[in-house]
C-alpha positions in Angstrom: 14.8 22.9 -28.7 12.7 22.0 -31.9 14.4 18.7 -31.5 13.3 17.8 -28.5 9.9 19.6 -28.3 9.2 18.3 -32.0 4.8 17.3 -32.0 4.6 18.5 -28.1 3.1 21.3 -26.4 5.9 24.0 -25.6 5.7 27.2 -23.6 7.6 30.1 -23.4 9.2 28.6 -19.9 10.2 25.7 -22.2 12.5 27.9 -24.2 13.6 30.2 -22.1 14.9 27.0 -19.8 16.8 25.4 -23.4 18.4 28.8 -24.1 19.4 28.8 -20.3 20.6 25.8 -21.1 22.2 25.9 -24.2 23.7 29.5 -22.9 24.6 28.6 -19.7 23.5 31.6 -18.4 20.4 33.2 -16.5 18.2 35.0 -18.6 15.5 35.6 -16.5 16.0 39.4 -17.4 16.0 39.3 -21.0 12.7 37.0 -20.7 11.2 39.5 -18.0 12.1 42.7 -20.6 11.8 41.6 -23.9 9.5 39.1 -24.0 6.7 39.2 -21.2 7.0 43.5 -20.7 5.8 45.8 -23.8 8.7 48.7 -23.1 11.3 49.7 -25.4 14.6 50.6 -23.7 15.7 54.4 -24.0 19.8 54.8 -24.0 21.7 58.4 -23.3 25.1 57.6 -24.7 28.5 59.6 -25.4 31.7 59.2 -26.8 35.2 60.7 -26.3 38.5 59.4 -27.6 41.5 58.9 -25.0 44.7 58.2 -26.6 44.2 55.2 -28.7 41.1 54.3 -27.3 37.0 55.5 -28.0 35.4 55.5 -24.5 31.5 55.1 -25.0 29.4 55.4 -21.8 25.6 54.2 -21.8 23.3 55.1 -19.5 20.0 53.6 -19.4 16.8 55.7 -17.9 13.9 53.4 -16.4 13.8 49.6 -16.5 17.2 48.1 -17.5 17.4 45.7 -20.6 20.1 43.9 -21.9 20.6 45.7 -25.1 23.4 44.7 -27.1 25.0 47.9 -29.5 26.9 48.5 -32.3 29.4 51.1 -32.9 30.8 51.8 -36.0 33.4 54.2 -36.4 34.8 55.8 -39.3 38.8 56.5 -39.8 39.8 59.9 -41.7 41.4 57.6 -43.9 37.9 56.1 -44.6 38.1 52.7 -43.5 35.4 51.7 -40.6 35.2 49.4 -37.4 31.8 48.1 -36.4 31.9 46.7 -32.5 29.2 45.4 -30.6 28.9 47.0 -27.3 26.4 45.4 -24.6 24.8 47.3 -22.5 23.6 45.5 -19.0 23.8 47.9 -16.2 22.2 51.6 -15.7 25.4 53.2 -16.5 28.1 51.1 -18.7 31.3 52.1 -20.3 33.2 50.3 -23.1 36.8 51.1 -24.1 37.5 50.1 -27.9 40.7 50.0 -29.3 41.3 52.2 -32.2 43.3 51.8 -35.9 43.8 55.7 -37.0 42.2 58.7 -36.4 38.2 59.3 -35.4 36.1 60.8 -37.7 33.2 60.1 -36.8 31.1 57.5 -34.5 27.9 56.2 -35.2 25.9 53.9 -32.5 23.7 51.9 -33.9 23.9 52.8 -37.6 22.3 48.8 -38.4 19.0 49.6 -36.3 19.5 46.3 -34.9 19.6 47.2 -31.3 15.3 48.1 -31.1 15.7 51.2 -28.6 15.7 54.8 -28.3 19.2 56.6 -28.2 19.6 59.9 -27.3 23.5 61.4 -27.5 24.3 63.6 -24.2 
């Protein structure tokens, strides 16, 4: 993008058409939420573990962001697992595959995912 818009004008349609692009993907959502809308996504999440597996079901209230989340878990032997989890839809679930036994699960211990979670 800097490449080619190097000394020119460029909007935000510019890069939002390189990222599609470059991505390959629509992000006419993303744009539309995070960058032209002021809201901050707000996330009701909970975890259970089934066999050797953590389900973790999202479920997002009002407008619906693509908000990608990580989840680290902690092993009772100590050692941790960080996964990034996206969630796109009103109601997502993720199954992660697990190394020992839970003891405990964090969701979004980095702050990197910029929304409000609330644990059911």
């Amino acid at each position: 993008f800097y490449a080619e818009n190097r000394f020119q004008k460029a909007g935000t349609d510019d890069l939002r058409r390189a990222m599609e692009k470059a991505s390959q993907r629509d992000l006419g959502r993303f744009f539309d939420r995070w960058i032209y809308d002021n809201g901050i996504p707000r996330l009701r999440y909970a975890t259970a573990t089934e066999g050797q597996e953590l389900v973790i079901r999202f479920e997002q209230t009002g407008d619906i962001y693509d908000v990608p989340v990580t989840v680290a878990v902690t092993y009772a032997d100590g050692k941790t697992a960080d996964f990034i989890v996206l969630s796109t839809e009103a109601s997502s679930e993720a199954r992660l595959p697990l190394a020992g036994t839970v003891k405990s699960v964090d969701v979004n211990p980095d702050g990197a995912a910029i929304a409000i979670f609330d644990k059911k």
